[in-house]
N, C-alpha and C positions, 0 to 999 in steps of 0.2 A: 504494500500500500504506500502510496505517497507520502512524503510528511508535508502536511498543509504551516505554512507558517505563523507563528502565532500572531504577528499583525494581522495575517489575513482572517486567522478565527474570530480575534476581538474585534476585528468591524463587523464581521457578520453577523457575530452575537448580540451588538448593539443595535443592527440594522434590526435585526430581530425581534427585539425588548422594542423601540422606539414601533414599529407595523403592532407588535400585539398590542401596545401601551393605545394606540388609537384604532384597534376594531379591526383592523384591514387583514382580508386573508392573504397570504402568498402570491393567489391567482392575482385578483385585483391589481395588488401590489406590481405583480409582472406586466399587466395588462398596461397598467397607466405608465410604463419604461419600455413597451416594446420587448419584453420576453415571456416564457411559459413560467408556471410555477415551479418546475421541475431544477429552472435556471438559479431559481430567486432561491430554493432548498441547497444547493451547491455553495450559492454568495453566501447564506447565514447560517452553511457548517464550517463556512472557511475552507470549503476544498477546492472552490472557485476564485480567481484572486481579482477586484474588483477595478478594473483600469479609472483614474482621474474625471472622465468625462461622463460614465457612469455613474461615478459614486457621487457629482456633481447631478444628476437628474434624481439618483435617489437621494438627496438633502433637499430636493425642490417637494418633490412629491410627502417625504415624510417633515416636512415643516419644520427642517433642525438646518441648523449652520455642519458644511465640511465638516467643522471639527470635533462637532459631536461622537461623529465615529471613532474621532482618538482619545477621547476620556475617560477618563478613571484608567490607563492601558496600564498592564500587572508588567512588574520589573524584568519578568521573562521573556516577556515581547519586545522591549525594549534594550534587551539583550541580545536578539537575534535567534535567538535558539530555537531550533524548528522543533516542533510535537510531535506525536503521533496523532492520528484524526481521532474519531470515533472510537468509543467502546472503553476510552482509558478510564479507569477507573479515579473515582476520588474527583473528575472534572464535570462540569455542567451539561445541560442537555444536549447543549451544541458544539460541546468540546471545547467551549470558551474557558483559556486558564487559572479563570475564577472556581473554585469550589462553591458548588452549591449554599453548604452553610453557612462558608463566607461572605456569600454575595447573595442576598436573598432580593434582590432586584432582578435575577433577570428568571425567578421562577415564576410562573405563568398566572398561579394563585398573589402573588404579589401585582401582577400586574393588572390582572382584573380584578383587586379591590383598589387598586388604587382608579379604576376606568372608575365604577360604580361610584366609588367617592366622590368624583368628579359631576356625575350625573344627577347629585345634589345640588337644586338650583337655589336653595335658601342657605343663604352663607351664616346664618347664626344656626341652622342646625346641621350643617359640616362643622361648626366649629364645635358643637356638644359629642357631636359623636365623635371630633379629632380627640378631644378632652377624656370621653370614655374610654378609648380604646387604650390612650397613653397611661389611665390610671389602671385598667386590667394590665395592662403588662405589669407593671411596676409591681403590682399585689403578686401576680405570678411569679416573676425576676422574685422578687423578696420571698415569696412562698419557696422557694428552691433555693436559694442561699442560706434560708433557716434549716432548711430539712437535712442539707448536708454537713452542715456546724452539730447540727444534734446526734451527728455519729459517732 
């Protein structure tokens, strides 16, 4: 198998996270840049590598600046070091060099509450339930830093 490069996986991955983050499927997504879905699964496993002019039509369509695709990029990408694609263990769904637990932005339940959240059109009750959700964490976080102290 190829080694995909990890710049090339972290834009996909992002390309990916930014299409799910606003509803759009694959197809659409290809459809409005001139290619099949099949194309648009290659660019956001990173086994396809994304040319300039491209990646400038998808920043138009997904409503993000170039440089979105380069943010947050993990030290390994930046390093150069190519990966293995698919199947490696410990890495995210799209083989982006973020771990799952690490990065819980690009898992797909994150990103549809964060759609739905948005699909709240009364801004004083997004901000009750931003308020609820940060207080159940916190009770949680704290419930389990108790529980492990009591061992």
């Amino acid at each position: 198998m190829a080694r995909s490069h990890p710049v090339d996986v972290h834009v996909g991955a992002r390309m990916r996270q930014r299409r799910t983050l606003l509803g759009m499927s694959q197809e659409k997504l290809g459809t409005a840049v001139g290619l099949t879905f099949q194309q648009i699964q290659k660019y956001e496993r990173g086994s396809n590598r994304i040319g300039s002019s491209r990646l400038f039509e998808f920043a138009k369509v997904l409503d993000v600046p170039v440089s979105y695709f380069f943010d947050e990029m993990p030290a390994n990408a930046l390093a150069g070091r190519p990966m293995s694609g698919r199947g490696r263990k410990g890495f995210g769904e799209t083989g982006t060099p973020f771990e799952q637990e690490k990065d819980p932005l690009i898992k797909r339940e994150t990103l549809e509450l964060v759609r739905a959240y948005y699909k709240i059109r009364e801004a004083r009750v997004r901000k009750r339930i931003f308020e609820m959700v940060k207080a159940v964490g916190a009770a949680s976080h704290a419930e389990a830093l108790g529980g492990r102290k009591g061992r």
